[in-house]
N, CA, C and O of each residue as an XYZ file, in Angstrom:
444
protein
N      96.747     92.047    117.836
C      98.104     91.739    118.238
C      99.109     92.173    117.190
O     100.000     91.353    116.965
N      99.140     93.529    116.373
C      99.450     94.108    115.715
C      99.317     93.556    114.116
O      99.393     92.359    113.842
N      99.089     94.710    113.019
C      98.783     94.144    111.698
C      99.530     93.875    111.433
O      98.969     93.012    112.109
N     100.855     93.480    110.925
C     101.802     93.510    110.025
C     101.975     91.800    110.640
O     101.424     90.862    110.064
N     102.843     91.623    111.905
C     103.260     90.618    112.090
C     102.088     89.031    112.214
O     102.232     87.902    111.743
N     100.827     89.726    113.176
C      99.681     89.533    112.911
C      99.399     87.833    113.375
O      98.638     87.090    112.755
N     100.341     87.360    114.821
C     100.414     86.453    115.271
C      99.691     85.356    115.967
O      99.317     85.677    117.094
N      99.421     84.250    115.627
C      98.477     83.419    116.901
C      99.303     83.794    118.129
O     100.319     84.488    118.173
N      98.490     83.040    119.350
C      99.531     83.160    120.678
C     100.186     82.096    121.193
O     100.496     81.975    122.378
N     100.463     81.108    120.088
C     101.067     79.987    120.946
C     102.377     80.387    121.141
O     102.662     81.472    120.634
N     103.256     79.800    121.743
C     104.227     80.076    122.552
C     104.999     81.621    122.373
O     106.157     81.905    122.067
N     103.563     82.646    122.780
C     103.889     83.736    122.359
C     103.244     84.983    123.398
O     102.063     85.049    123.739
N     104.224     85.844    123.761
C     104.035     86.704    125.049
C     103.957     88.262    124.051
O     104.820     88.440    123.192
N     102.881     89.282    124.272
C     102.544     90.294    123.683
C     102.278     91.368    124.601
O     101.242     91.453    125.261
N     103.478     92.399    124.637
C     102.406     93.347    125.129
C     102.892     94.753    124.411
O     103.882     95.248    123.872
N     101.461     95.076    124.786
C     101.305     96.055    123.932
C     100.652     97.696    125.096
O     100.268     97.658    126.265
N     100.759     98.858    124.210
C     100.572     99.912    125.041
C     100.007    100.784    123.556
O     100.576    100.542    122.491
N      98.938    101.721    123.609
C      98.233    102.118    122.349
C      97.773    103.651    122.718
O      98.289    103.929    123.800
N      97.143    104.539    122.316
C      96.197    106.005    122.894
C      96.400    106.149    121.014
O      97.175    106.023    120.066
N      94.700    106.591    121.551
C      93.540    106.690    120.437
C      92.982    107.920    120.444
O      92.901    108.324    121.605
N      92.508    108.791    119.557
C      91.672    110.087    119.592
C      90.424    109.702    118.610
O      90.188    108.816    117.788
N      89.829    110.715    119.077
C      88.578    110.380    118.351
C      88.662    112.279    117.569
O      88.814    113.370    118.119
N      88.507    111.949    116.365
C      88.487    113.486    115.453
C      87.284    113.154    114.539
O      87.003    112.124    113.927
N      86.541    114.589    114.659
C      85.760    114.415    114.238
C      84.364    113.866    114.866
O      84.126    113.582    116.040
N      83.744    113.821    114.038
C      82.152    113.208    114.838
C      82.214    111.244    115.090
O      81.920    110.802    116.200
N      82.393    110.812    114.580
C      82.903    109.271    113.803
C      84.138    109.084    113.440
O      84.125    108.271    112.516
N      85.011    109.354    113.642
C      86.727    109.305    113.366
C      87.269    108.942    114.336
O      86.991    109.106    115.524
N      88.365    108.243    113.666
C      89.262    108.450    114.808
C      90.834    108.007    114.134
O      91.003    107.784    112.935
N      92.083    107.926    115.347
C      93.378    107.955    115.034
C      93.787    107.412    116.423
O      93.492    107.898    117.514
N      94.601    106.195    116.143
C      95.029    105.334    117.198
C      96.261    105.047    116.288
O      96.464    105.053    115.074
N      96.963    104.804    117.364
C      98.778    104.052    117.678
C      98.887    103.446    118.759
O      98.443    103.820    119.844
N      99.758    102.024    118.422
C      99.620    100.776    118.638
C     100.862    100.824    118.678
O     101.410    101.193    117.639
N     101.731    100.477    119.858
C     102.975     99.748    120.192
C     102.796     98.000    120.480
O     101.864     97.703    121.228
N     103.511     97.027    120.009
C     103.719     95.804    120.541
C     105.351     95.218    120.656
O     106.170     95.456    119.768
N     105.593     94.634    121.558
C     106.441     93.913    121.715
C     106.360     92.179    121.972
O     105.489     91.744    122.726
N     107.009     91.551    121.515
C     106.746     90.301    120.976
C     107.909     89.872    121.662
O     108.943     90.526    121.794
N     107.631     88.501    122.180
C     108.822     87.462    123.141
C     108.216     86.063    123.269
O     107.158     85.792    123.835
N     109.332     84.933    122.449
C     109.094     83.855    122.330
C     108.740     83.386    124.077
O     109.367     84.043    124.908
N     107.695     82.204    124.665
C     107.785     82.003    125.544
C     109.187     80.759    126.343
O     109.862     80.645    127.366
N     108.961     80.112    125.095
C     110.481     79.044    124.402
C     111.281     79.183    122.764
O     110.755     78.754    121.738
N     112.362     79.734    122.803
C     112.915     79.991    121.522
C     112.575     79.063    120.449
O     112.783     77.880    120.719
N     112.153     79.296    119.421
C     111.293     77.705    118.837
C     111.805     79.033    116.960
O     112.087     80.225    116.836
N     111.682     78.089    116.165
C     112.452     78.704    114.687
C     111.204     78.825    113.921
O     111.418     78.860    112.709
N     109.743     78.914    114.315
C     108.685     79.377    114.157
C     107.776     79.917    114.802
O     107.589     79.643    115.988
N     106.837     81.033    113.943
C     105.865     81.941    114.561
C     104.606     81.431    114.178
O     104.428     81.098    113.006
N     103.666     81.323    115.063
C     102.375     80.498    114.577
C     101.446     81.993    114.278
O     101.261     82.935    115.047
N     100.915     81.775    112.727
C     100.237     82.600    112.097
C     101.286     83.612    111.390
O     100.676     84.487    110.776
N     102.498     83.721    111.316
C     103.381     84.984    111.111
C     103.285     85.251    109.869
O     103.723     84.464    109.031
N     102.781     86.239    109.583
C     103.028     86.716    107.986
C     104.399     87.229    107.350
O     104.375     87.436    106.137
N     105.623     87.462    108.053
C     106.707     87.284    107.702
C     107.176     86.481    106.929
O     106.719     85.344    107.048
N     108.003     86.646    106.091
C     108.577     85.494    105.132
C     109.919     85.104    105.678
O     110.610     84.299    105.053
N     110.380     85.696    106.954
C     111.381     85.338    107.558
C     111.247     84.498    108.770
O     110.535     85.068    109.597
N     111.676     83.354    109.165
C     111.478     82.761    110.688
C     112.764     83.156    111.277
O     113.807     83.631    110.827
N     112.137     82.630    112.987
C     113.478     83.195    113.496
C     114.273     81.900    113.872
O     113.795     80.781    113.686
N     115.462     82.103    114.387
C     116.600     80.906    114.129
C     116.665     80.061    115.388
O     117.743     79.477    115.500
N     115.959     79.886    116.179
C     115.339     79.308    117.330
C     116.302     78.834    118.448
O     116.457     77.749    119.008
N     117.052     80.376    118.600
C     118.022     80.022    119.878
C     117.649     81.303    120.715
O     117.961     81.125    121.892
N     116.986     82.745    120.448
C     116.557     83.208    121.341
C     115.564     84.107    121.677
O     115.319     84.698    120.626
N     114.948     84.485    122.435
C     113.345     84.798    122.387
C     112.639     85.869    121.782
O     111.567     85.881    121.176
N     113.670     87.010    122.140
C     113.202     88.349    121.717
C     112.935     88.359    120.133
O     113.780     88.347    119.239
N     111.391     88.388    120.012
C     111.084     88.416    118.372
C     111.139     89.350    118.039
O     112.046     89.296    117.208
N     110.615     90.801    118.089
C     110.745     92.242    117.919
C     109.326     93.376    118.582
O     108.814     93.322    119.700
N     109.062     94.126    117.679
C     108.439     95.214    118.162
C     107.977     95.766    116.990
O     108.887     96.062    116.215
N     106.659     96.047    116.533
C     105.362     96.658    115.929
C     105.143     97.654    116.008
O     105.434     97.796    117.196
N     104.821     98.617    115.686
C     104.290    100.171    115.594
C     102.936    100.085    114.595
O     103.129     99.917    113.391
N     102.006    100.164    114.945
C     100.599    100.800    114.054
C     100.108    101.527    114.183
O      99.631    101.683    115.307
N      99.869    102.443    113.230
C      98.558    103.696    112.916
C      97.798    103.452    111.871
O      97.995    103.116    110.703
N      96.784    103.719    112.605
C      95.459    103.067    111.903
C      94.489    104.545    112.216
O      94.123    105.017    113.293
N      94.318    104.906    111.153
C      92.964    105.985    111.179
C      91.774    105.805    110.024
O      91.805    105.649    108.803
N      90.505    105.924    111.205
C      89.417    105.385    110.464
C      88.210    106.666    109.892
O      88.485    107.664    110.557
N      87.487    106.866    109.314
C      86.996    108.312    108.718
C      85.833    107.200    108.577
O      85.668    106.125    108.001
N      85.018    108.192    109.551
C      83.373    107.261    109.334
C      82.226    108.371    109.689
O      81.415    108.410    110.615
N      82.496    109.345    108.487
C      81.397    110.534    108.340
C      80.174    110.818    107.496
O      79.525    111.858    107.389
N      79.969    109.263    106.743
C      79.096    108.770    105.956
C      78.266    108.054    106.670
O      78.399    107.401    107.705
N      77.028    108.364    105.675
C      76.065    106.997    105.993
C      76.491    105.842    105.733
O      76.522    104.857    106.471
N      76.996    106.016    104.126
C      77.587    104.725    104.011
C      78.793    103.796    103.496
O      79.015    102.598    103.320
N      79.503    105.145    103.340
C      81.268    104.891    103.470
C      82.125    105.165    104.189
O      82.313    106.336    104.517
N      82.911    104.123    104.648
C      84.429    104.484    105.607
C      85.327    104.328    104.823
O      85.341    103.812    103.705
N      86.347    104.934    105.619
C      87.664    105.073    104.789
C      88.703    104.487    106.077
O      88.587    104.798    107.262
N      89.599    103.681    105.567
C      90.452    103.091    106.560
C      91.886    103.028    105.848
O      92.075    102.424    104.793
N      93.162    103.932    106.760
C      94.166    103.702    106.671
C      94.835    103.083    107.781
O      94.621    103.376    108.957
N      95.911    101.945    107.248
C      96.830    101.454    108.477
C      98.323    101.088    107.554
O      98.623    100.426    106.560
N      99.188    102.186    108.822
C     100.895    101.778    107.909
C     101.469    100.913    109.382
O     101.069    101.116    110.529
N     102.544     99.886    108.924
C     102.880     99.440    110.263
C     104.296     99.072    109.918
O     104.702     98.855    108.776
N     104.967     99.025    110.961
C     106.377     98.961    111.106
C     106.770     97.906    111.950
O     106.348     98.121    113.086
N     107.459     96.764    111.858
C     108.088     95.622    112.973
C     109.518     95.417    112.472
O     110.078     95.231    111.392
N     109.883     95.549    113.903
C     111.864     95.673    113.320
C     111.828     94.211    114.478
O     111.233     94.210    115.556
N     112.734     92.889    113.822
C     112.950     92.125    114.472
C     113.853     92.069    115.194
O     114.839     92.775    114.984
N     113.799     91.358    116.083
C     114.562     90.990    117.192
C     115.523     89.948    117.598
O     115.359     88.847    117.072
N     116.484     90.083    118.424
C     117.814     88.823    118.134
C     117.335     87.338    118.027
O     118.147     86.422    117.893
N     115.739     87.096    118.103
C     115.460     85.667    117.680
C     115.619     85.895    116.320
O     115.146     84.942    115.701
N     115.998     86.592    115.717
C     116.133     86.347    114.149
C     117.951     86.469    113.854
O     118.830     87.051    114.490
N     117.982     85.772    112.809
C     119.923     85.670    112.556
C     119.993     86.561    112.180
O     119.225     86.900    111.279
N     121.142     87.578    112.770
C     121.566     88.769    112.115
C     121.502     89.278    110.253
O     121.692     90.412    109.814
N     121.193     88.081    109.500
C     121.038     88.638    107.973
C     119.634     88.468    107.850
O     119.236     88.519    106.686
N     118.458     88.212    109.039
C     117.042     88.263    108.750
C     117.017     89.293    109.283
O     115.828     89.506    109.525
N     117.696     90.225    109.686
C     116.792     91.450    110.708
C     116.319     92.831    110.123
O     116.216     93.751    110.935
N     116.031     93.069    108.855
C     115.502     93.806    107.997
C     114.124     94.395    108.308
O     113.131     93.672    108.231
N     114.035     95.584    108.630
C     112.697     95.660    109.288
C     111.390     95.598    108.062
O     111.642     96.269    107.061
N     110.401     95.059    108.060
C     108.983     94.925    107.405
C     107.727     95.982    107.445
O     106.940     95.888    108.387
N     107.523     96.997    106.430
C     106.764     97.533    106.633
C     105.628     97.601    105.856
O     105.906     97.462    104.665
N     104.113     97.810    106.139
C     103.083     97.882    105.540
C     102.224     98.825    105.350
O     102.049     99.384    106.433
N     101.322     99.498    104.184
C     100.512    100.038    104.040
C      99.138     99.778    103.521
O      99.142     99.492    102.324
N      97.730     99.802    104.197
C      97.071     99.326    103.996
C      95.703    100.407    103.547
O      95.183    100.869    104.563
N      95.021    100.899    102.211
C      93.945    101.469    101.948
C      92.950    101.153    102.105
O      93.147    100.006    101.703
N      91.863    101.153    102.382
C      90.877    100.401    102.169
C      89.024    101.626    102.208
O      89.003    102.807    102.554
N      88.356    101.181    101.959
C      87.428    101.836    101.353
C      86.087    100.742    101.424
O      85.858     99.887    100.569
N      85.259    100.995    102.671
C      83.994     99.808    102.594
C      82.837    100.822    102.358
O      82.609    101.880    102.943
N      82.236    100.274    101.443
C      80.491    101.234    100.767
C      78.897    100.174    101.246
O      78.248     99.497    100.449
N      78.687    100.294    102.360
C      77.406     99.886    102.712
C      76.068    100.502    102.124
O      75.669    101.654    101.948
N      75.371     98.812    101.821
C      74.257     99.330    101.643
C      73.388     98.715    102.791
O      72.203     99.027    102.903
């Protein structure tokens, strides 16, 4: 339900629309749209990793963008990138609406 914002679902409506390729033998490259809408305007997000809440008069929370590409041409290392983008929405007071973005490396070595 997108990385960045990264929400439970209580009083919380998600949808989302994504297309994925597969490169390579084991690879791949996916993008992730979400849109986010309080079900009742409420001045918290359950699970939100934001350091901003929204001001609980109206629903529209915002909208997510992720790309996430995974490199899995090893026996026994992957390589995982994900950058993500969420620009909030008029449930937040006009001096919270700063959009939040993330980049994530990561590197798992199985034995």
């Amino acid at each position: 339900y997108g990385e960045l914002l990264n929400p439970e679902l209580a009083n919380l409506s998600v949808a989302s629309v994504g297309a994925g390729v597969r490169v390579l033998d084991n690879s791949s490259v996916e993008l992730v749209a979400h849109r986010y809408r309080q079900n009742r305007a409420a001045d918290s997000i359950a699970g939100s990793r934001l350091s901003a809440d929204p001001a609980g008069s109206r629903r529209a929370v915002g909208r997510e963008v992720n790309l996430l590409v995974a490199v899995r041409e090893w026996k026994h290392v992957e390589l995982l990138f994900k950058a993500s983008h969420f620009k909030p929405g008029s449930a937040f007071a006009p001096g919270e609406r700063d959009a939040a973005r993330a980049v994530e490396v990561g590197i798992s070595v199985n034995f």
